[in-house]
C-alpha positions in Angstrom: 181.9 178.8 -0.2 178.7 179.7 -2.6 178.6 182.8 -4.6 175.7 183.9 -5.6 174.6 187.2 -9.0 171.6 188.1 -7.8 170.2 191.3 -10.4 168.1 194.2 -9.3 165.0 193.8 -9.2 161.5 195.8 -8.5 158.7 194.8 -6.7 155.7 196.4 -5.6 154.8 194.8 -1.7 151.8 195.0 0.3 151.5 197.5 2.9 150.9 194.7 5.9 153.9 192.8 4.4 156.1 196.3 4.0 155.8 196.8 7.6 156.5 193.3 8.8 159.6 193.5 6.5 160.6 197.1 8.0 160.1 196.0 11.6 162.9 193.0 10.8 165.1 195.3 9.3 164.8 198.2 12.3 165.9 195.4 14.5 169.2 194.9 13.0 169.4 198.7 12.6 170.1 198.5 9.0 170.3 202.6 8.9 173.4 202.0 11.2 174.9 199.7 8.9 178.6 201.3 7.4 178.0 201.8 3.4 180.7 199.8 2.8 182.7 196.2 4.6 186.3 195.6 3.3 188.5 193.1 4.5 191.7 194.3 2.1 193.6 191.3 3.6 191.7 188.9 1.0 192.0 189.4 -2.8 189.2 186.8 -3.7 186.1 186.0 -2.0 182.3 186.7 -1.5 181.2 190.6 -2.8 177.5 191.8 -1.7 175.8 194.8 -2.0 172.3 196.1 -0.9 170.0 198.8 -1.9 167.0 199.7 0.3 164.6 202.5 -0.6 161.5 203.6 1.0 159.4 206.9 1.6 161.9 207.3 4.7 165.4 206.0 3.7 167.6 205.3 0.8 170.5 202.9 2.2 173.2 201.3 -0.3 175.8 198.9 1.5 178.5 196.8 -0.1 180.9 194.5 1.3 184.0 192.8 0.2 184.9 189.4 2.4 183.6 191.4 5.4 180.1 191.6 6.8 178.5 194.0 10.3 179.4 192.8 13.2 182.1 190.9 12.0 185.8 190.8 12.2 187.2 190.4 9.3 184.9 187.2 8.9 184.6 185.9 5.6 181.7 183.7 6.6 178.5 185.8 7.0 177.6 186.9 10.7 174.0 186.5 12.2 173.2 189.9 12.0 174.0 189.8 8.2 171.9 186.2 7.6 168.5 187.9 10.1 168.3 190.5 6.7 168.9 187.7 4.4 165.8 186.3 6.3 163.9 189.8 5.7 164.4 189.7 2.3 162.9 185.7 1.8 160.3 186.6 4.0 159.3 189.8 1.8 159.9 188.2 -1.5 158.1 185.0 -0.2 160.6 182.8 -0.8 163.1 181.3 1.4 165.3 179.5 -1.1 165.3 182.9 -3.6 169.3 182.7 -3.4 169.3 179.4 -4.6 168.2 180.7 -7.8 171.3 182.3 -8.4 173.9 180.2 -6.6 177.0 179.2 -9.0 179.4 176.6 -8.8 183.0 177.2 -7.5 
């Protein structure tokens, strides 16, 4: 499985772009999203965390080996990899993980 450090980061985004990116993240209902994903059963394993904040909504969300809509997955779930795809299409860049990938 990869693992991946990605650091915080700012960026300043386009209003036309912002909303494209919002739409895509209001249909996964990221406000709905649980602020945190914890499968207990795993001591090792993936760790994610994300921090979106607009005029309208400040959402942190972390996860340990689990991810929404899952069950107990340890593999990502769809709904998880569609904001993975909201974030590449913001930042421009659909390999932007790759940057930050490590080796097991």
């Amino acid at each position: 499985m990869k693992s991946y450090f990605v650091p915080s980061f700012k960026r300043t985004i386009d209003a036309q772009k912002a909303t494209q990116f919002w739409d895509q993240v209001k249909a996964i209902q990221l406000e709905t999203w649980k602020d945190s994903y914890n499968n207990s059963n795993l001591c090792d394993g993936v760790q994610w965390g994300v921090k979106v904040r607009t005029d309208f909504l400040i959402k942190k969300i972390e996860g340990s080996n689990d991810y929404p809509d899952g069950v107990f997955f340890v593999e990502e779930t769809p709904i998880f990899n569609q904001l993975i795809d909201a974030v590449a299409f913001l930042l421009d860049d659909k390999n932007f993980l790759k940057d930050f990938e490590e080796e097991e």
